[in-house]
C-alpha distance (Angstrom), angle and dihedral (degrees) to the residues before:
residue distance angle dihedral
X1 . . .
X2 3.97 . .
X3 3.86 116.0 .
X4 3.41 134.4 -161.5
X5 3.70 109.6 -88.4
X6 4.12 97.8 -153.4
X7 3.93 79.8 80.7
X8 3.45 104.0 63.3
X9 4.15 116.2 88.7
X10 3.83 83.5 -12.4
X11 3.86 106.8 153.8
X12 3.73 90.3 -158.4
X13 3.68 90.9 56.5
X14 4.17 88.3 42.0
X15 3.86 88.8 53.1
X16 3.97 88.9 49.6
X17 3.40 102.7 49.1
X18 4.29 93.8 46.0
X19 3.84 76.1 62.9
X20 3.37 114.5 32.4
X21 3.96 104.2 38.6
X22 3.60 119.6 72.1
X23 3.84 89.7 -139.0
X24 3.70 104.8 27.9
X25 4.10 100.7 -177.1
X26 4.43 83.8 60.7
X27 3.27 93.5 37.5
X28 4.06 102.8 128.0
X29 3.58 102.4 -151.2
X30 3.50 111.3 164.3
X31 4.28 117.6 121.6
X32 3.72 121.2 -150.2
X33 3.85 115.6 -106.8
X34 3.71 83.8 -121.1
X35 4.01 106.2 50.6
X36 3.53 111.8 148.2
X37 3.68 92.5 -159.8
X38 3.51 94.0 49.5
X39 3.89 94.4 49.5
X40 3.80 91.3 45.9
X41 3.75 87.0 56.3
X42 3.47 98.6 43.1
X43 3.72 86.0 54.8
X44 3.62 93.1 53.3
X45 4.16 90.6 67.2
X46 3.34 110.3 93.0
X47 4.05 84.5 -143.4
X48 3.15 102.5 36.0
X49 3.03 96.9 -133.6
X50 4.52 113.5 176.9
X51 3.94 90.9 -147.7
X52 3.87 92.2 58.1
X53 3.14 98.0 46.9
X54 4.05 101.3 48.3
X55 3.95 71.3 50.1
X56 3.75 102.2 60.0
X57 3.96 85.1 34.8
X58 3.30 100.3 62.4
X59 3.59 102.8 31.2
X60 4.03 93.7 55.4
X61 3.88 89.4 47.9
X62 4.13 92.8 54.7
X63 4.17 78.9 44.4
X64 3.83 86.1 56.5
X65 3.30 100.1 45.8
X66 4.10 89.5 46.3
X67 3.55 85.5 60.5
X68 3.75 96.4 47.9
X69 3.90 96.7 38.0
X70 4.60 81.2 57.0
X71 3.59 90.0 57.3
X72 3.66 106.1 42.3
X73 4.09 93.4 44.1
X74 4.25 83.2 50.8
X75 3.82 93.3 46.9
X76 3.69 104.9 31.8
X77 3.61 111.3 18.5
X78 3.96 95.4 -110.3
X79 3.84 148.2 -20.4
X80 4.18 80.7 -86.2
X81 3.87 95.5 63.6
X82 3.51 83.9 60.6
X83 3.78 122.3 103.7
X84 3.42 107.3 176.1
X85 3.87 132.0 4.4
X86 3.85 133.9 -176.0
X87 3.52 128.9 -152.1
X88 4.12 105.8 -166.5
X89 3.10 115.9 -166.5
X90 3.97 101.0 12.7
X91 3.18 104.8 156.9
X92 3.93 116.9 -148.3
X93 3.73 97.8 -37.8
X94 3.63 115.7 -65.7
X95 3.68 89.3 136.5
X96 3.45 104.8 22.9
X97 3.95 95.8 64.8
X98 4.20 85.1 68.7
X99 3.76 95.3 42.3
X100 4.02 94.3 48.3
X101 3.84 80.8 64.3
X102 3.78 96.6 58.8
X103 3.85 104.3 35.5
X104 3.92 133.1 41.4
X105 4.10 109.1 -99.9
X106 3.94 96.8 -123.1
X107 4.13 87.1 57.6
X108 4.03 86.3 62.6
X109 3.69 138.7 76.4
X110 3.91 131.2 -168.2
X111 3.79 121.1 -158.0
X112 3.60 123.1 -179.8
X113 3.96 132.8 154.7
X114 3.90 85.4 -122.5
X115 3.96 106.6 89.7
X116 4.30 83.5 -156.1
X117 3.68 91.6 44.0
X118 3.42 85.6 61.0
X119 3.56 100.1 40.8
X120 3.74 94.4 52.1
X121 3.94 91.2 57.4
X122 3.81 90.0 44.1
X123 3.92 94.1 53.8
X124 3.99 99.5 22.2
X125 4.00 93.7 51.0
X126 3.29 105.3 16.2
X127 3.99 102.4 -120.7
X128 3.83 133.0 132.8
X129 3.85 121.4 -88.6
X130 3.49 139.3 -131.8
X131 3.90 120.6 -167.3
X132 3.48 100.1 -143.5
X133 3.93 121.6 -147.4
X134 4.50 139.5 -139.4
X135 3.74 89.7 -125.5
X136 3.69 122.3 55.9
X137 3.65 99.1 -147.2
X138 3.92 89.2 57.5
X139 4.38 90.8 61.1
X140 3.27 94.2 89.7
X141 4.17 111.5 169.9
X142 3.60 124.5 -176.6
X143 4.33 91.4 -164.8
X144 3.85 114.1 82.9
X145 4.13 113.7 -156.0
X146 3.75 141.0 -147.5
X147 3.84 87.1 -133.4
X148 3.54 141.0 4.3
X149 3.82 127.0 -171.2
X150 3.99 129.8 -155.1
X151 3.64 111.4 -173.5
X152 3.57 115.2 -179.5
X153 3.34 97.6 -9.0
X154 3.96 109.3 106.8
X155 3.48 82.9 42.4
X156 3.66 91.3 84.9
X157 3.79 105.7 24.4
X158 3.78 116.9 117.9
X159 4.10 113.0 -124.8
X160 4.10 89.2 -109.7
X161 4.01 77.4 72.2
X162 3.93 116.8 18.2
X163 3.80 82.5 82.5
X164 4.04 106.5 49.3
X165 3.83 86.3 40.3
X166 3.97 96.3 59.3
X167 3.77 85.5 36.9
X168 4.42 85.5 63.4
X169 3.85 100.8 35.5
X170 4.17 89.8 50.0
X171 3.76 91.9 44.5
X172 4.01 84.3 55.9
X173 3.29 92.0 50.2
X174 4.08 108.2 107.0
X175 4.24 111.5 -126.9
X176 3.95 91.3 -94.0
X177 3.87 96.9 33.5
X178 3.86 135.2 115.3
X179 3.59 131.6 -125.7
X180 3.90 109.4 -159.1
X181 4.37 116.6 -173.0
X182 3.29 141.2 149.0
X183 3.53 136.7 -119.5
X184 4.61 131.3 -170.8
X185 3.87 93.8 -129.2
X186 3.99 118.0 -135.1
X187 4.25 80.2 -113.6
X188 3.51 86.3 79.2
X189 3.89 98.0 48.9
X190 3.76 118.2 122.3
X191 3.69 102.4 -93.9
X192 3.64 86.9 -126.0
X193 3.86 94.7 63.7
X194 3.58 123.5 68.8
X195 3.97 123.7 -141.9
X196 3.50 118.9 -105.1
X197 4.10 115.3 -99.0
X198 3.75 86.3 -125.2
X199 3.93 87.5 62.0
X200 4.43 89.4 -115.7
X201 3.62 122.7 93.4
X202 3.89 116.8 -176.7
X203 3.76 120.5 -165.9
X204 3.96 118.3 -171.0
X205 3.90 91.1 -172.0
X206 3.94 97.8 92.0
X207 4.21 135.4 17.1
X208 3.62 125.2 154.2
X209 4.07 87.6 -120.7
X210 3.90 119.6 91.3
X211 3.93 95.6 -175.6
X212 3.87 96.6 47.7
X213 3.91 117.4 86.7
X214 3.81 109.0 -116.3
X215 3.63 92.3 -124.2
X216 3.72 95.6 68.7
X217 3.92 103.4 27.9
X218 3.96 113.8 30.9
X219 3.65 130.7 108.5
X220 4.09 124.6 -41.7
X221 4.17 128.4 -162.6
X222 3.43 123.3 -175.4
X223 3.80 144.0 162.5
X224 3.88 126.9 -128.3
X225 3.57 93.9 -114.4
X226 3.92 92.7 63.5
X227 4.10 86.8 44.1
X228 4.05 87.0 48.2
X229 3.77 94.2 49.1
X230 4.14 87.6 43.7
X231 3.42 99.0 61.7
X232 3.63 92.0 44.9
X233 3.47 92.2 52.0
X234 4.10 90.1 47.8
X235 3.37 96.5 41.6
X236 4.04 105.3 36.5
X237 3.73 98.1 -114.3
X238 3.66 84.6 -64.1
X239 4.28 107.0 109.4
X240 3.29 129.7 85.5
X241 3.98 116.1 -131.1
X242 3.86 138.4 -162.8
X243 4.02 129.2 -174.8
X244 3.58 121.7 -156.9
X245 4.07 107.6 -163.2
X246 4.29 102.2 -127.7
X247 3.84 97.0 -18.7
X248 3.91 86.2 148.6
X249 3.87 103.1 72.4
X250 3.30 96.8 -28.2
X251 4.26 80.6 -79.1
X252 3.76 117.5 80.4
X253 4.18 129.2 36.7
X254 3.85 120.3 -94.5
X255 3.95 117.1 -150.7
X256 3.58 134.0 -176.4
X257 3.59 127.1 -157.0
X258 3.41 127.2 178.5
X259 4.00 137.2 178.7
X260 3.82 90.0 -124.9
X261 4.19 99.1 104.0
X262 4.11 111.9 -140.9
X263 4.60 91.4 16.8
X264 3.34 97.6 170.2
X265 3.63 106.5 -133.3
X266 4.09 98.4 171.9
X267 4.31 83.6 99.7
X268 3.73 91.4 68.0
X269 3.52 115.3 113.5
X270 4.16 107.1 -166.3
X271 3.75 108.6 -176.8
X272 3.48 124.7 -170.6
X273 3.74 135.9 -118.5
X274 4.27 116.6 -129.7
X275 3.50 125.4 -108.9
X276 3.98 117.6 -138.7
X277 3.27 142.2 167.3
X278 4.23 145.6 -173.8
X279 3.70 116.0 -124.2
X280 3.55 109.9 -179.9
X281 3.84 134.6 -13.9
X282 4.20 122.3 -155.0
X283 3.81 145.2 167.5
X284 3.27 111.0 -117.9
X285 3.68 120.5 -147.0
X286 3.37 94.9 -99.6
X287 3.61 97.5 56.6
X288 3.69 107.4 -94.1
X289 3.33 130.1 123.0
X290 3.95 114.4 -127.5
X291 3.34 120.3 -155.7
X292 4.21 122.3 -170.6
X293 3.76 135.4 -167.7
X294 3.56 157.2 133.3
X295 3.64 136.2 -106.4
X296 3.72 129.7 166.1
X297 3.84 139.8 -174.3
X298 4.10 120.7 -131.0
X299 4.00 96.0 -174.7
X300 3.63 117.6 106.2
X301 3.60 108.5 -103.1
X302 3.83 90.6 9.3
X303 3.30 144.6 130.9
X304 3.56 153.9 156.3
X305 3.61 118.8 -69.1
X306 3.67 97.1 -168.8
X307 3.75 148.6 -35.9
X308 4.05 107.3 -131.9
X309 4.16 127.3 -158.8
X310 3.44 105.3 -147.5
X311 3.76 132.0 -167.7
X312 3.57 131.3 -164.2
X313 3.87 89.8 -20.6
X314 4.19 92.2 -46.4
X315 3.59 123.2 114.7
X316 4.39 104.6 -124.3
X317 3.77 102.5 165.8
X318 3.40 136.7 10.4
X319 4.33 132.3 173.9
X320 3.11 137.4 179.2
X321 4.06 111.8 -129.5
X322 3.56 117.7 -97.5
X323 3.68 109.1 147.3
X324 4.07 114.9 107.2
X325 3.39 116.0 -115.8
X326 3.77 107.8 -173.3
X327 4.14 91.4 167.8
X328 3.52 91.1 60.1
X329 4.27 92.2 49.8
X330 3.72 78.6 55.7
X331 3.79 89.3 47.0
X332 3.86 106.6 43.7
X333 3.92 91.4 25.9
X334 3.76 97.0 -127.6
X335 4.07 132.1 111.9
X336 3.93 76.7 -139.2
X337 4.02 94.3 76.1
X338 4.04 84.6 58.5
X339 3.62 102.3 96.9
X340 4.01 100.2 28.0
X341 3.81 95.7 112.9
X342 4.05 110.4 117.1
X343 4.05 135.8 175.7
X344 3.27 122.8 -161.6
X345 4.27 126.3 176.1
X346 3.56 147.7 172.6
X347 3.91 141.7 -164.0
X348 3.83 106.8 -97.4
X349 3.91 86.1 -141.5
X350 3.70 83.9 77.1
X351 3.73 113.5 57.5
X352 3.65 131.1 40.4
X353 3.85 126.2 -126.8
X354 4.08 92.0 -106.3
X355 3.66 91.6 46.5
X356 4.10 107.8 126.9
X357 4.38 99.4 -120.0
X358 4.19 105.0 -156.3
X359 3.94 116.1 -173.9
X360 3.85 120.1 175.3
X361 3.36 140.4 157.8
X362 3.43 134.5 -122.4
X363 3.60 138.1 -164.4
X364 4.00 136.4 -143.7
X365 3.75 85.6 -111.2
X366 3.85 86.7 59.7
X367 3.62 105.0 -116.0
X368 3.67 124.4 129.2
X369 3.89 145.1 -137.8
X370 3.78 126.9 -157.1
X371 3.46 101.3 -145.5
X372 3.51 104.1 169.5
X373 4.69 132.2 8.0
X374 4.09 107.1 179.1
X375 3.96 129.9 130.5
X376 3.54 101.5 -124.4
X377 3.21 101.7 -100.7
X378 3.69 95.6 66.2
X379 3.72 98.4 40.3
X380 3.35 83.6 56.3
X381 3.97 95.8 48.2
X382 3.61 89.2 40.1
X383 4.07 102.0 55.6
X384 3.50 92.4 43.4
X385 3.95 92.0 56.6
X386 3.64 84.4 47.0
X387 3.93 94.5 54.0
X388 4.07 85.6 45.0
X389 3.73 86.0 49.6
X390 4.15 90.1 53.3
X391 3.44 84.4 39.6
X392 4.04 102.9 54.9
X393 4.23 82.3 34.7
X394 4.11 87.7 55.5
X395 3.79 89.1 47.4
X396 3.71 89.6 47.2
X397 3.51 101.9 50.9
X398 4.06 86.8 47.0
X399 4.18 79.7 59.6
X400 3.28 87.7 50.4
X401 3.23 89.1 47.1
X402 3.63 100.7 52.7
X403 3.98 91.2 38.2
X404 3.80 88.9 58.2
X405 3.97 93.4 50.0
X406 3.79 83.0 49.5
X407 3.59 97.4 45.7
X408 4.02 83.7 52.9
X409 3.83 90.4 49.7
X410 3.84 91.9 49.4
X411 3.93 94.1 43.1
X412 3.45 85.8 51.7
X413 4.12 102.1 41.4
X414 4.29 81.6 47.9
X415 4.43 83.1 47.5
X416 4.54 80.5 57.7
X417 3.62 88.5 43.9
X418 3.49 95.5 50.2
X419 3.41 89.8 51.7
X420 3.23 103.4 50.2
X421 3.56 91.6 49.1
X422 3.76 92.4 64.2
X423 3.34 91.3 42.9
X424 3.57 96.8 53.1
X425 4.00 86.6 34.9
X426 4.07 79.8 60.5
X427 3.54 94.2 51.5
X428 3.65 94.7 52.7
X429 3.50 88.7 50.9
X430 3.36 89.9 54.0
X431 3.81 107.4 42.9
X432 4.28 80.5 48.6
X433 4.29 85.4 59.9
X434 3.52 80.6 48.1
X435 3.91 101.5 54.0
X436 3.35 88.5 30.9
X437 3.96 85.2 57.8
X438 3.64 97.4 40.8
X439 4.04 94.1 48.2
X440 3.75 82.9 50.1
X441 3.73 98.6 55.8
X442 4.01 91.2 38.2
X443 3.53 84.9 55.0
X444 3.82 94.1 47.9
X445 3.93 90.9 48.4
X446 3.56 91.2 43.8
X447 4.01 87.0 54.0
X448 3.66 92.1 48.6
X449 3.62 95.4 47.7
X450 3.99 86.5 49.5
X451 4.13 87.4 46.1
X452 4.49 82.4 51.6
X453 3.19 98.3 53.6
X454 4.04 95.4 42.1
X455 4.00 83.5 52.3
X456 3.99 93.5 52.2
X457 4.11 91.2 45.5
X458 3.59 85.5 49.2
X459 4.28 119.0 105.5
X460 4.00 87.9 -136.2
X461 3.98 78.3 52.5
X462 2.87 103.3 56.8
X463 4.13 100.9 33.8
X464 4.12 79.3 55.2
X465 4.39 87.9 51.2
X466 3.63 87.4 51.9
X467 3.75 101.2 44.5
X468 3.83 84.6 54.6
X469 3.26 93.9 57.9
X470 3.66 100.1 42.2
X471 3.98 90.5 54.2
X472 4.07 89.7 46.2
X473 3.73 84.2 57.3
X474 3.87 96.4 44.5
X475 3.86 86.7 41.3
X476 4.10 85.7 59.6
X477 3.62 93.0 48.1
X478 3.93 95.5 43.8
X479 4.26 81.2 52.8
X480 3.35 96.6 52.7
């Protein structure tokens, strides 16, 4: 199968895998040329930029398998008390490439709905596969597991499925086993959009697959009352349940459910990974290179430990952040995000351009963040096409400013002009009543004076004119 060919003798992916894999030098790390996930995420970037996104690959898939690796050494021991484990709906291997390192191949089973997703895992990593199906009631498996995880995957089933599909993975489920899935909580709705009555709301306007239809693979919101009553239903009141609010990535709800009735889950101690990230990076005038960031802690109690510079695999600077932040508070909507601000900076004179620059984060609970893998050169390159971008975006929105206070000015000069169109439109109307009234009474006058003088031409007229003046002259004679 073809693979992506920015892996191969890529320093960036070298550097990531010396700290990312627990045993670098059998680390597989090779992506198929078709990877959803890694498309989707190299979509995401608003450069696109290859590096970046084998960055944010990686990283989130050793974040995954953190989370996992917590929960299976709390509830069975260790990844070795395992006997068999299922990952549904893996994908091409952004998980599996961790988990190969902690369990033997023949104890694990990939299932996707892609038939090459599958087969890359089988013949890449060397586990079992499992075809997986569009209907439910066609997966039919003969193997029973100790645990099976679903990451991302009821996150985008419509409700015509969410139900069937939990009702197959917990009846594979051996008596003592663990399902582990993940769910986008209603929390994280759009305030403008309500949730559902029923507790599941199902958009077919966005999934990160462009080969599934929409209908059956798009984006899923629930609450943890409609999971609750779920498993109930699924299991006949008879599983025990346990939600951990954004285990996965800090971003979507992890829940496990297991046959076991009354597991007590109140022991389990999730912890949290820290979030980071690189803001700018400049040469000072003195020659060093500055470097500043964020990075914050969402544990109770927590915090970051420190945010190391690393060079060609040794540590060069680390800090511990400081700086207030008060726009991420407002962001992440926690007093904890205050002091996350950190600098960090190093004398030019002692790196090359093409030396690989790591920074991550880690936390007192001793997990890690990869906030940023460049050489130099690029990071450099990189953040100061970012400020231009911010900088061309800042100037555009004052356009867009300006345009809109001109738009108002215009709506509101054409608002006058309306106006005085009516009113002048009145006016005319009114000065035409007016003519019209004035030509009428001229023409009435002028009728009269025609109906005058055809009254004085007239015989009776004139008989009448004379008569007047015959009794005005008897009327004087009478008088005197």
């Amino acid at each position: 199968m073809e693979v992506n060919f920015f892996v191969e003798n890529n320093p960036i992916v070298e550097t990531l895998v010396q700290h990312l894999a627990r045993y670098p030098q059998t680390f597989q790390a090779q992506i198929a040329a078709i990877d959803e996930m890694f498309l989707y995420q190299l979509d995401e970037l608003e450069d696109q930029n290859f590096d970046q996104a084998l960055v944010s690959y990686y990283g989130l898939g050793r974040t995954l398998f953190d989370s996992i690796q917590q929960i299976i050494n709390q509830y069975f021991g260790s990844f070795k008390q395992i006997s068999s484990f299922l990952d549904f709906a893996c994908g091409y291997g952004r998980l599996m490439r961790f988990l190969v390192q902690e369990m033997p191949t023949e104890k694990i089973w990939a299932s996707d709905i892609y038939t090459a997703a599958v087969k890359f895992q089988t013949e890449y990593f060397g586990v079992n596969g499992i075809v997986s199906t569009r209907n439910p009631e066609d997966y039919q498996v003969q193997q029973k597991f100790d645990c099976i995880y679903a990451g991302s995957f009821f996150s985008h089933m419509p409700p015509r499925t969410f139900k069937p599909w939990m009702q197959q993975l917990y009846h594979l489920l051996n008596p003592e086993g663990l399902l582990i899935f993940s769910v986008l909580d209603e929390e994280i709705l759009p305030s403008s959009t309500p949730m559902a009555a029923e507790g599941i709301l199902f958009s077919s306007e966005s999934s990160e697959s462009q080969l599934l239809d929409r209908n059956d693979y798009g984006t899923t919101y629930v609450n943890e009352t409609y999971i609750r009553e779920l498993i109930t239903q699924v299991s006949h009141n008879k599983a025990s349940i346990c939600r951990i609010k954004k285990g996965l990535s800090n971003y979507q709800d992890l829940y496990l459910v297991t046959p076991q009735p009354d597991k007590d889950f109140t022991a389990l101690n999730f912890k949290y990974h820290p979030q980071g990230y690189l803001d700018n990076c400049n040469i000072t005038p003195t020659g060093d290179i500055q470097l500043a960031g964020w990075a914050i802690d969402s544990n109770p109690n927590g915090s970051v430990e420190s945010v190391q510079m690393i060079v060609n695999h040794k540590i060069i600077q680390q800090c511990q952040p400081s700086q207030e932040r008060p726009d991420l508070v407002d962001f992440f909507k926690t007093s904890q995000a205050l002091k996350s601000g950190w600098n960090l900076s190093i004398d030019a004179g002692q790196i090359s351009p093409q030396d690989i620059l790591l920074i991550k984060a880690k936390n007192t609970a001793g997990l890690e963040w990869i906030i940023a893998v460049e050489t130099v050169k690029n990071l450099m390159l990189k953040t100061r096409w970012r400020e231009e971008l911010y900088q061309t975006q800042s100037q555009l929105k004052q356009h867009e400013t300006l345009l809109q206070a001109t738009q108002s000015q215009l709506e509101l000069t054409e608002f006058t002009l309306s106006q005085a169109r009516d009113k002048l439109t009145q006016l005319e109307t009114e000065l035409g009543n007016c003519q019209f009234n004035l030509e009428s009474s001229q023409f009435l006058l002028e009728q009269s004076n025609d109906e005058i003088k055809a009254m004085k031409s007239s015989k009776f007229w004139q008989i009448r004119t004379q008569w007047l003046k015959l009794r005005q002259a008897l009327g004087t004679i009478i008088k005197r």
